[in-house]
TIKOL-464836 format. One record per residue (C-alpha): residue in three letters; chain; x, y, z. Coordinates in nm, 2 decimals. Layout:
<recs>
   residuo   cadena        x        y        z
       ALA        A        X        Y        Z
...
</recs>
This chain:
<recs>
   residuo   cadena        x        y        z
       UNK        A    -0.69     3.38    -1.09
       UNK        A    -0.89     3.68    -1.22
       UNK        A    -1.14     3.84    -0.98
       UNK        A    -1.46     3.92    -1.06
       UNK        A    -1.60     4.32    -1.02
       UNK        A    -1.85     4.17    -0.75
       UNK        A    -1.56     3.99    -0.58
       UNK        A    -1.28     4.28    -0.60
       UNK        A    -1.55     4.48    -0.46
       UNK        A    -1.67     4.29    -0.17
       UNK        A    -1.29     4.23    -0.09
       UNK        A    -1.19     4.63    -0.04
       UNK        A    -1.51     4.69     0.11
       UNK        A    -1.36     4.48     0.44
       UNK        A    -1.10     4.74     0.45
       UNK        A    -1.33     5.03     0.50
       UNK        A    -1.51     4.86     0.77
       UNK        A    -1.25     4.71     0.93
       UNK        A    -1.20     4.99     1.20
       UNK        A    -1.56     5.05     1.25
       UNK        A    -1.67     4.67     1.31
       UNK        A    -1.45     4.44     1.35
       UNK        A    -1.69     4.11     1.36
       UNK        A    -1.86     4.24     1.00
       UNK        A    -1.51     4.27     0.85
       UNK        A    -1.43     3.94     1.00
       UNK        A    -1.75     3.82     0.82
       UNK        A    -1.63     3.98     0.49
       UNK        A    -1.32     3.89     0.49
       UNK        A    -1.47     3.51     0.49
       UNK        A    -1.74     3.60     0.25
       UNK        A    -1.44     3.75     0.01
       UNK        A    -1.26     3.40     0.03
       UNK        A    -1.54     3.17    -0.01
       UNK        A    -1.59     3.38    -0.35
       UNK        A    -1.23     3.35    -0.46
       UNK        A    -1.25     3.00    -0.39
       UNK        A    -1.58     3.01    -0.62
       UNK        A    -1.35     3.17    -0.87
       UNK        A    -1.11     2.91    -0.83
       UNK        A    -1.04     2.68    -1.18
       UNK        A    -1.17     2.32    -1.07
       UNK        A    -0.90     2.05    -1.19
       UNK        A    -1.03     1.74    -1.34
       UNK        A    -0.81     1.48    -1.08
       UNK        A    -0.79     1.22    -1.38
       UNK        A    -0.42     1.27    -1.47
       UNK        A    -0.34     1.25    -1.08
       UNK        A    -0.52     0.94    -1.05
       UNK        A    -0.34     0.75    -1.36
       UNK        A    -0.03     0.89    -1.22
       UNK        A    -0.10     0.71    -0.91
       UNK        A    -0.21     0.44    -1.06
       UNK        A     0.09     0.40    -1.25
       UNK        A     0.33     0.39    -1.00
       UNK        A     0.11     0.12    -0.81
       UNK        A     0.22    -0.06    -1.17
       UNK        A     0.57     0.03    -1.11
       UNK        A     0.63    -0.10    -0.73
       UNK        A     0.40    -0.39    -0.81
       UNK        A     0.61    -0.45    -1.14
       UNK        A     0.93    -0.42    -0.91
       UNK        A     0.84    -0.70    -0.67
       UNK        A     0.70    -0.93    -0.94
       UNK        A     1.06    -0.92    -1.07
       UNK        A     1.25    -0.95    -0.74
       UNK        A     1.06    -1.24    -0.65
       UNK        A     1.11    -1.46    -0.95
       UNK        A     1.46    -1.35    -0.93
       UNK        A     1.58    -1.46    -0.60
       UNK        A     1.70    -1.79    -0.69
       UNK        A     1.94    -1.63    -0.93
       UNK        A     2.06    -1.34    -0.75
       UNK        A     2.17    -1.61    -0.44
       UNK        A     2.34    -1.79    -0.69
       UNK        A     2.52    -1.48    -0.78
       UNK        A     2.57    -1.39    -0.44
       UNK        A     2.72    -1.74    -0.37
       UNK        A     2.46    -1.81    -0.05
       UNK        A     2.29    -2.09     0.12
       UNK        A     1.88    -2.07     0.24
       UNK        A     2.05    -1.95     0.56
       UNK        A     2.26    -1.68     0.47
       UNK        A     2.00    -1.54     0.20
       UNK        A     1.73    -1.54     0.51
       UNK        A     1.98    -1.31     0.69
       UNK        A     2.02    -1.13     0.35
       UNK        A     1.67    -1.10     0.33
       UNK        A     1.60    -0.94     0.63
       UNK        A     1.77    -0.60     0.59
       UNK        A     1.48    -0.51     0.30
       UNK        A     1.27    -0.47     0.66
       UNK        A     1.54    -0.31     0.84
       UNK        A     1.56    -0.03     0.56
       UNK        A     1.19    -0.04     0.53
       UNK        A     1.06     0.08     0.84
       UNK        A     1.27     0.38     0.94
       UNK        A     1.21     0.54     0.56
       UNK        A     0.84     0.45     0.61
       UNK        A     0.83     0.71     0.93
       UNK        A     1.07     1.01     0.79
       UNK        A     0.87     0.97     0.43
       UNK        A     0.55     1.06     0.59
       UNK        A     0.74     1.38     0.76
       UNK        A     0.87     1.44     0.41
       UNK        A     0.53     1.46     0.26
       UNK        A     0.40     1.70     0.50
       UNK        A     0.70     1.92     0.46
       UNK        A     0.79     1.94     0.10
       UNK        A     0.48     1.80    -0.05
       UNK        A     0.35     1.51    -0.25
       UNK        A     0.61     1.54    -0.50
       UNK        A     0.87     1.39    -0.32
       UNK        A     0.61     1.06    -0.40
       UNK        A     0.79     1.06    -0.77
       UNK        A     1.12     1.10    -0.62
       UNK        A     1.07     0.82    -0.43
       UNK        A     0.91     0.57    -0.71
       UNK        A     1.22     0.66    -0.96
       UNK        A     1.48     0.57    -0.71
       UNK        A     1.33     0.28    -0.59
       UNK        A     1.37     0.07    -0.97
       UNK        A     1.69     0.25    -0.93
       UNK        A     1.82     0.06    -0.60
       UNK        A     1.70    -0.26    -0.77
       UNK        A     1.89    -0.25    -1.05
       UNK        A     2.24    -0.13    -0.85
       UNK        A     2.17    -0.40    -0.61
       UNK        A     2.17    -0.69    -0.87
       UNK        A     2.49    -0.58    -1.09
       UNK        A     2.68    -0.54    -0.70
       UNK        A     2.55    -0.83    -0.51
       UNK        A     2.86    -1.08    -0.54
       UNK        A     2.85    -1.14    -0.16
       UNK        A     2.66    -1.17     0.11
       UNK        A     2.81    -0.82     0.25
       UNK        A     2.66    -0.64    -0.11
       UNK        A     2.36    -0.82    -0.12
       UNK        A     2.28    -0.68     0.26
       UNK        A     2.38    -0.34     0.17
       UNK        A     2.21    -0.32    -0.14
       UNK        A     1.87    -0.50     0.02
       UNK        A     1.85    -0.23     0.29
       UNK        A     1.87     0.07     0.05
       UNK        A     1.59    -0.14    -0.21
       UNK        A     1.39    -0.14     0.16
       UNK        A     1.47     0.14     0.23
       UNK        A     1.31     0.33    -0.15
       UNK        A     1.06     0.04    -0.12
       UNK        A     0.95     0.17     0.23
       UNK        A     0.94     0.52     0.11
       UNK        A     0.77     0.47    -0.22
       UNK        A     0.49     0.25    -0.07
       UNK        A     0.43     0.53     0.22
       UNK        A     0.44     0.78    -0.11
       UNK        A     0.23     0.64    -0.34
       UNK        A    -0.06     0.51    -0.05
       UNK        A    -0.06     0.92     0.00
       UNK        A    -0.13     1.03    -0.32
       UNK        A    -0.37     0.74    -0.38
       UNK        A    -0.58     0.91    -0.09
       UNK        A    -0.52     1.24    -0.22
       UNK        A    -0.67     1.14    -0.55
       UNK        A    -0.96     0.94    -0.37
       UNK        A    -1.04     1.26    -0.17
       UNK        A    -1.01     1.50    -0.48
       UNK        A    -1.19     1.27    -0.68
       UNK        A    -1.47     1.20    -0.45
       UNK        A    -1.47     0.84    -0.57
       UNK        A    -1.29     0.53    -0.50
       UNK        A    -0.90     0.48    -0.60
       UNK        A    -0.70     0.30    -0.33
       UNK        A    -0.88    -0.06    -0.37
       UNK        A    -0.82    -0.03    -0.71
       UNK        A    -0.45     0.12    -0.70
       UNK        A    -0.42    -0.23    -0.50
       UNK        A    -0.55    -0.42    -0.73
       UNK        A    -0.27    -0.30    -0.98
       UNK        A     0.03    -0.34    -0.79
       UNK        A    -0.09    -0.74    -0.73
       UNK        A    -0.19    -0.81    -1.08
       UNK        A     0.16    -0.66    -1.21
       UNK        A     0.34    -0.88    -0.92
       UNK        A     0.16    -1.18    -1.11
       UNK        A     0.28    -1.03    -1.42
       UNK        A     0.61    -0.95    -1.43
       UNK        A     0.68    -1.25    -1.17
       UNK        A     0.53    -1.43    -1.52
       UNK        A     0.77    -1.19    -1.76
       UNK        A     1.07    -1.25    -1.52
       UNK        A     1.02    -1.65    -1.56
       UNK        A     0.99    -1.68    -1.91
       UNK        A     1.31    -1.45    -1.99
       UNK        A     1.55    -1.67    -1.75
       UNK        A     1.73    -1.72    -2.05
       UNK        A     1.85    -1.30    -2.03
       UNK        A     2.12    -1.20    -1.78
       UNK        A     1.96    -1.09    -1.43
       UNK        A     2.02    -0.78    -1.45
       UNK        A     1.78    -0.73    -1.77
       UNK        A     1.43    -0.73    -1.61
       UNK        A     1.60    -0.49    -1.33
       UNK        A     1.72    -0.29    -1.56
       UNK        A     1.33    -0.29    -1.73
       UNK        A     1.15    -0.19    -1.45
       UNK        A     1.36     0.08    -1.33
       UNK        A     1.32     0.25    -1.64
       UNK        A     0.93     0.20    -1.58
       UNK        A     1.01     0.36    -1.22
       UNK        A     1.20     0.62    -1.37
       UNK        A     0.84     0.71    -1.61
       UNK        A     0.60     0.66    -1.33
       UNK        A     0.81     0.86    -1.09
       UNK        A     0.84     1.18    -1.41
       UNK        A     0.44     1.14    -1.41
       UNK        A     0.36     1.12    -1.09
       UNK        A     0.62     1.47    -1.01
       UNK        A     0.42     1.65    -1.34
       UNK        A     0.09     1.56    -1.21
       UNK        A     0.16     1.69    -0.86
       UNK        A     0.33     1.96    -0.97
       UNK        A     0.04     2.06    -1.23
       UNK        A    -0.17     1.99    -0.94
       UNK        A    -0.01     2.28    -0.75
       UNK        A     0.02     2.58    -1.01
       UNK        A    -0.34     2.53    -1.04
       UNK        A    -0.41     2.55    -0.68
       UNK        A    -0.63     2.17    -0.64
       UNK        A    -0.85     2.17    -0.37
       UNK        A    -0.84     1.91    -0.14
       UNK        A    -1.14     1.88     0.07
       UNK        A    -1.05     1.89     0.42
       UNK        A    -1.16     1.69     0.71
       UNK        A    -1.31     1.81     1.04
       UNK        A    -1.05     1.89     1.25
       UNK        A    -1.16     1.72     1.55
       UNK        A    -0.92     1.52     1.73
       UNK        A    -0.76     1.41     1.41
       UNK        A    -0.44     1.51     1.54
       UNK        A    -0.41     1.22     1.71
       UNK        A    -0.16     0.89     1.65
       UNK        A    -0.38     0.66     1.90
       UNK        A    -0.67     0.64     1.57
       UNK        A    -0.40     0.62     1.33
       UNK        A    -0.18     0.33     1.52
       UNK        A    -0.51     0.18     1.57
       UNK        A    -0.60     0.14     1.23
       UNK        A    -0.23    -0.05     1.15
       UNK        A    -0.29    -0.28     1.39
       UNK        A    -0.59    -0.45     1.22
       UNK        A    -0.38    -0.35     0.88
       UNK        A    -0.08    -0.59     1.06
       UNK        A    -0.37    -0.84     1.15
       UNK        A    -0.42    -0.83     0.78
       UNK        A    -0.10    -0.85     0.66
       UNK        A     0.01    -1.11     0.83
       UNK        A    -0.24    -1.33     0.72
       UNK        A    -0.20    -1.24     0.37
       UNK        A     0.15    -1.30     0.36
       UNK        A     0.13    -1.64     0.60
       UNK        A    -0.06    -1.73     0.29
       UNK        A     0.18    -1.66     0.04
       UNK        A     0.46    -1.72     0.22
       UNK        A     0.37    -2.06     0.37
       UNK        A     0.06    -2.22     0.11
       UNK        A     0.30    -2.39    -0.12
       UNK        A     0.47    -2.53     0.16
       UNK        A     0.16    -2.67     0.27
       UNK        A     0.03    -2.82    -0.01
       UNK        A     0.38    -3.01    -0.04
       UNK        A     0.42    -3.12     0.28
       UNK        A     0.04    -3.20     0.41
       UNK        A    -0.15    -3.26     0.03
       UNK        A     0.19    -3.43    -0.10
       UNK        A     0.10    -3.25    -0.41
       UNK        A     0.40    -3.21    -0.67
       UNK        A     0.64    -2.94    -0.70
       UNK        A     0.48    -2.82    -0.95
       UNK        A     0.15    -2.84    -0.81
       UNK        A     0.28    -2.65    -0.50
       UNK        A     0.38    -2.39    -0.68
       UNK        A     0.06    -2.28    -0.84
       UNK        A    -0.12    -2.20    -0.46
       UNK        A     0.10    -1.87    -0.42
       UNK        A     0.02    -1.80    -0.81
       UNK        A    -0.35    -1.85    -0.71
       UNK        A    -0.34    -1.63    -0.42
       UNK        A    -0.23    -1.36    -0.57
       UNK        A    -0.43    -1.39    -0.86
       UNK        A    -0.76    -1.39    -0.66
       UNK        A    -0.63    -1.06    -0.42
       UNK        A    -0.58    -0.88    -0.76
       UNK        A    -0.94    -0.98    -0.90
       UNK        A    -1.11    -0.92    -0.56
       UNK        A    -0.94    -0.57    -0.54
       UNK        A    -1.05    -0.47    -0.91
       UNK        A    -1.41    -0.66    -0.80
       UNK        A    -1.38    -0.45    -0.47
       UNK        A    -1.29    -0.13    -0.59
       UNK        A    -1.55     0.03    -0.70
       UNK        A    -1.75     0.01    -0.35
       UNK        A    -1.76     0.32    -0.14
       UNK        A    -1.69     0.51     0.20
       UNK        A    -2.10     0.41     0.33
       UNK        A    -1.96    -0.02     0.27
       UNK        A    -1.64     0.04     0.45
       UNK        A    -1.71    -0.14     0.80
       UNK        A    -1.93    -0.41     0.57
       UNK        A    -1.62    -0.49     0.34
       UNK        A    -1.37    -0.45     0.64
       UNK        A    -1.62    -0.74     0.88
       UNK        A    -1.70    -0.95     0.53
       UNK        A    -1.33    -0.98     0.46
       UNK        A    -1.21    -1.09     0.80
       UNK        A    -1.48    -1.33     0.80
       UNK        A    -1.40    -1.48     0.51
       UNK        A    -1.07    -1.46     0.59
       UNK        A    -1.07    -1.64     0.86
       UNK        A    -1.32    -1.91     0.72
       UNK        A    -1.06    -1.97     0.42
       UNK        A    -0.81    -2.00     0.63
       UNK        A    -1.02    -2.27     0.89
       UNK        A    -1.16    -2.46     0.55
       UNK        A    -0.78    -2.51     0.42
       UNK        A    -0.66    -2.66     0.79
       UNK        A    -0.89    -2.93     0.72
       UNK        A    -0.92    -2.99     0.37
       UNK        A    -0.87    -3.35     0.25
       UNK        A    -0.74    -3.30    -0.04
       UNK        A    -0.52    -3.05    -0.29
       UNK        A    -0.90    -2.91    -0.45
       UNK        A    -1.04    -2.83    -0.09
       UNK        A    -0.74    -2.66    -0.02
       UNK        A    -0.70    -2.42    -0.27
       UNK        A    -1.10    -2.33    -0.26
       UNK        A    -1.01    -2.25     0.08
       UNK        A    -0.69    -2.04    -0.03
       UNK        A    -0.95    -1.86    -0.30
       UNK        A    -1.17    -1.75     0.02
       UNK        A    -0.90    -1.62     0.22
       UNK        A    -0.75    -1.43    -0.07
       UNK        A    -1.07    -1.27    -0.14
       UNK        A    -1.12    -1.20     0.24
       UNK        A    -0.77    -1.05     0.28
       UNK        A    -0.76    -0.84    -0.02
       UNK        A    -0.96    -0.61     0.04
       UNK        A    -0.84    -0.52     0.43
       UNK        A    -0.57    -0.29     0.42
       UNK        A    -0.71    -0.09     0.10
       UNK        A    -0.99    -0.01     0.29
       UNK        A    -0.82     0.09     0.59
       UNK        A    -0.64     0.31     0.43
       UNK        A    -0.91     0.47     0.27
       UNK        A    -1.06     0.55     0.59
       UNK        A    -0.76     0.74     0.69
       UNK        A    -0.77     0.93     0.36
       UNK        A    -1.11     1.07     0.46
       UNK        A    -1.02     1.13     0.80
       UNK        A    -0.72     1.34     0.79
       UNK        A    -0.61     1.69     0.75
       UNK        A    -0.41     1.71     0.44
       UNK        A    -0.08     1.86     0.64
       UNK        A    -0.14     1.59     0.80
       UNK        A    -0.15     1.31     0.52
       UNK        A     0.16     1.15     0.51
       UNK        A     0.25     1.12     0.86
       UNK        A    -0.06     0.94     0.90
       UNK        A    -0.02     0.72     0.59
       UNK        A     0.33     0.65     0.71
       UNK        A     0.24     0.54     1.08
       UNK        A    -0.07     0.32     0.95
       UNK        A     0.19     0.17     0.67
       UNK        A     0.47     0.11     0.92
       UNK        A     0.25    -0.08     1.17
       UNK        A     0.07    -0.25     0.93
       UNK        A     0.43    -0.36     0.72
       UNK        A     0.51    -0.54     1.06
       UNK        A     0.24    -0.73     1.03
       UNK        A     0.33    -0.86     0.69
       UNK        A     0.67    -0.90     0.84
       UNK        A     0.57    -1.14     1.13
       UNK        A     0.32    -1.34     0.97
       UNK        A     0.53    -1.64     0.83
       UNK        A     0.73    -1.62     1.14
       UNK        A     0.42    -1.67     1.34
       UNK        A     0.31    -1.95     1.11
       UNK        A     0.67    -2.12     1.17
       UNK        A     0.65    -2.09     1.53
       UNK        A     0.28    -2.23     1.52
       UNK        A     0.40    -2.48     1.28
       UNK        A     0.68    -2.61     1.49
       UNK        A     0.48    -2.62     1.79
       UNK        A     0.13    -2.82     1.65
       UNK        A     0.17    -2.84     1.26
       UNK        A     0.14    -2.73     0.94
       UNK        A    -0.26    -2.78     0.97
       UNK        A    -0.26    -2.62     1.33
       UNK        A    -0.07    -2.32     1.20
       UNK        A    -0.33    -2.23     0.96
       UNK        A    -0.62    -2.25     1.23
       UNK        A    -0.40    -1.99     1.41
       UNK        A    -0.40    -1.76     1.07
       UNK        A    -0.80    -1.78     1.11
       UNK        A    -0.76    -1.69     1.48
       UNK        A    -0.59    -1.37     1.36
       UNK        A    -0.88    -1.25     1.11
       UNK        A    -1.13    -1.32     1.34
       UNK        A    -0.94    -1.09     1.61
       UNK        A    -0.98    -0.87     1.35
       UNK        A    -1.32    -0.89     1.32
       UNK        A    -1.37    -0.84     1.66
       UNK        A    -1.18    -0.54     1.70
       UNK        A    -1.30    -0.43     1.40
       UNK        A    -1.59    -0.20     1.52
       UNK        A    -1.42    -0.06     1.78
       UNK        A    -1.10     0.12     1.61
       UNK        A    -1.31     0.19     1.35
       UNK        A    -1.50     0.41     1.58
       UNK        A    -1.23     0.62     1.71
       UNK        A    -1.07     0.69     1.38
       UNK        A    -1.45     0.77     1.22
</recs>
């Protein structure tokens, strides 16, 4: 940065007043830095923005491909449903402690440990399908894929706020909306190449990790040689976890509901509808098709509709969910599934973007991480609570107790929104 004359020369001035007043060279001293930031070159943040974009694409591209493959890689493996399920769980148990020491790692060593993270989480995939030939492999390598998957999703939710913030414009609904249209995707991809060994569409995406993770590091580190500024929030109270913790409980409120759905929908429509197979199959597909269009839909709203969206979501959340315990028939049921899909989809993003605006940027990624982490046991719970429910008063009870969690969250709602505002 060059200073100007009028700059340099308000800037020594402080030094030849400093012993004679101290509050004027105080005042000059902030006078001198408001005019070097003036002087400062002001970054356009549309690079950072693809970048985080991108690697939205890249995690979302990663879980499309896990999921179509699981079938295979338990066949691989050489596992029943129940060993798998015990498999399956270790992708949490890696999850959750990365997801607190990532956030750490932001505020430490910067955002561009975000493209380390991205790269190595394609990378984990694609070691942990060429080594899972037993259930002891497939553990090991599911709890480093949670694990990168924990870290990356912490990483990337980061820098999505730090591009909203720079940008002055919405990014995270829309980042969402990414990841879930590229689960539907290369879920879609994955299928129709089952004729390929496993290891191919692994071997894809974490070549597209390995690109999204390079652009997201050059963006970041462009970012800082040209010194960005990040407009900061008002430091009151901010410090806080109780706001923060707050906010990931109605994000695990959220989650659970959303993946209940996903989870559990298919298994509905088989067992109460007595639709086909291949019928039952579609009301995942449908979910997560209408989360992705309701988050690109969504996106573009800003901070001022961010209690609106957050209340109109978990209403229609919860009526979705209420409309599909009764529906009559296979139709009913997935206009019900639409509803809730739209009502869920556009929770968390939100929540997260009112974190982004209400946090010091040292401060970013442990925030991001504790929100995440509650939040992710959320989505971990929530077919477990629809089982339990399930077992205890049916398939059709089960989903009245999904509505009775989004209309907690609209209730509480309003309130933790208030002490995180």
């Amino acid at each position: 940065m060059t200073d100007t004359p009028a700059s340099s020369a308000t800037c020594a001035s402080v030094t030849r007043f400093e012993s004679a007043d101290d509050s004027m060279a105080t005042t000059l001293a902030k006078l001198c830095i408001v005019t070097h930031m003036s002087d400062m070159p002001v970054r356009s943040p549309r690079r950072l923005i693809v970048s985080a974009i991108v690697a939205f694409a890249a995690f979302g591209a990663f879980w499309g491909v896990w999921g179509a493959s699981v079938p295979r890689v338990r066949e691989q493996a050489g596992l029943d449903d129940g060993r798998l399920g015990f498999a399956l769980l270790f992708v949490g148990a890696g999850a959750l402690p990365a997801m607190l020491l990532m956030g750490r790692a932001l505020d430490r060593w910067g955002p561009r440990v975000a493209g380390a993270a991205i790269a190595a989480l394609g990378c984990a995939g694609a070691a942990m399908v060429l080594t899972a030939v037993n259930l002891a492999a497939l553990c090991a390598g599911l709890a480093v894929v949670g694990a990168t998957s924990g870290a990356a999703d912490v990483a990337m939710n980061a820098v999505a706020g730090r591009a909203e913030r720079i940008a002055g414009r919405p990014v995270i609904t829309r980042a969402h909306g990414v990841f879930s249209g590229l689960v539907v995707l290369a879920s879609l991809a994955t299928g129709s190449a089952a004729s390929l060994p496993v290891a191919v569409p692994f071997a894809a995406v974490a070549v597209v990790s390995l690109m999204a993770g390079g652009a997201l590091f050059k963006a970041l580190d462009d970012a800082g040689r040209t010194r960005e500024h990040v407009p900061e929030a008002a430091p009151t109270g901010r410090g806080r976890i109780v706001p923060f913790v707050l906010i990931g409980t109605l994000g695990a409120l959220g989650f659970a509901g959303e993946n209940a759905h996903q989870s559990w929908s298919a298994v509905f429509a088989h067992d109460e509808l007595h639709s086909g197979g291949g019928l039952s199959a579609v009301a995942p597909a449908v979910f997560a098709g209408v989360v992705a269009v309701t988050r690109f839909a969504a996106g573009g709203l800003g901070a001022a509709h961010a209690r609106a969206v957050l209340l109109g979501g978990a209403t229609a959340a919860a009526a979705g969910a209420a409309l599909i315990a009764v529906a009559p028939t296979l139709l009913v049921a997935g206009a019900g599934l639409a509803v809730a899909a739209a009502g869920t989809a556009v929770l968390f993003p939100t929540l997260l973007g009112i974190v982004s605006r209400n946090v010091e940027e040292s401060r970013r990624g442990r925030a991001t991480s504790v929100v995440t982490t509650v939040s992710y046991l959320g989505f971990l719970l929530g077919p477990v609570y629809v089982g339990l429910w399930a077992d205890a008063v049916g398939l059709r009870g089960a989903m009245l107790a999904i509505a009775a969690l989004a209309a907690a969250l609209l209730v509480l709602t309003p309130g933790c929104c208030a002490r995180a505002a």
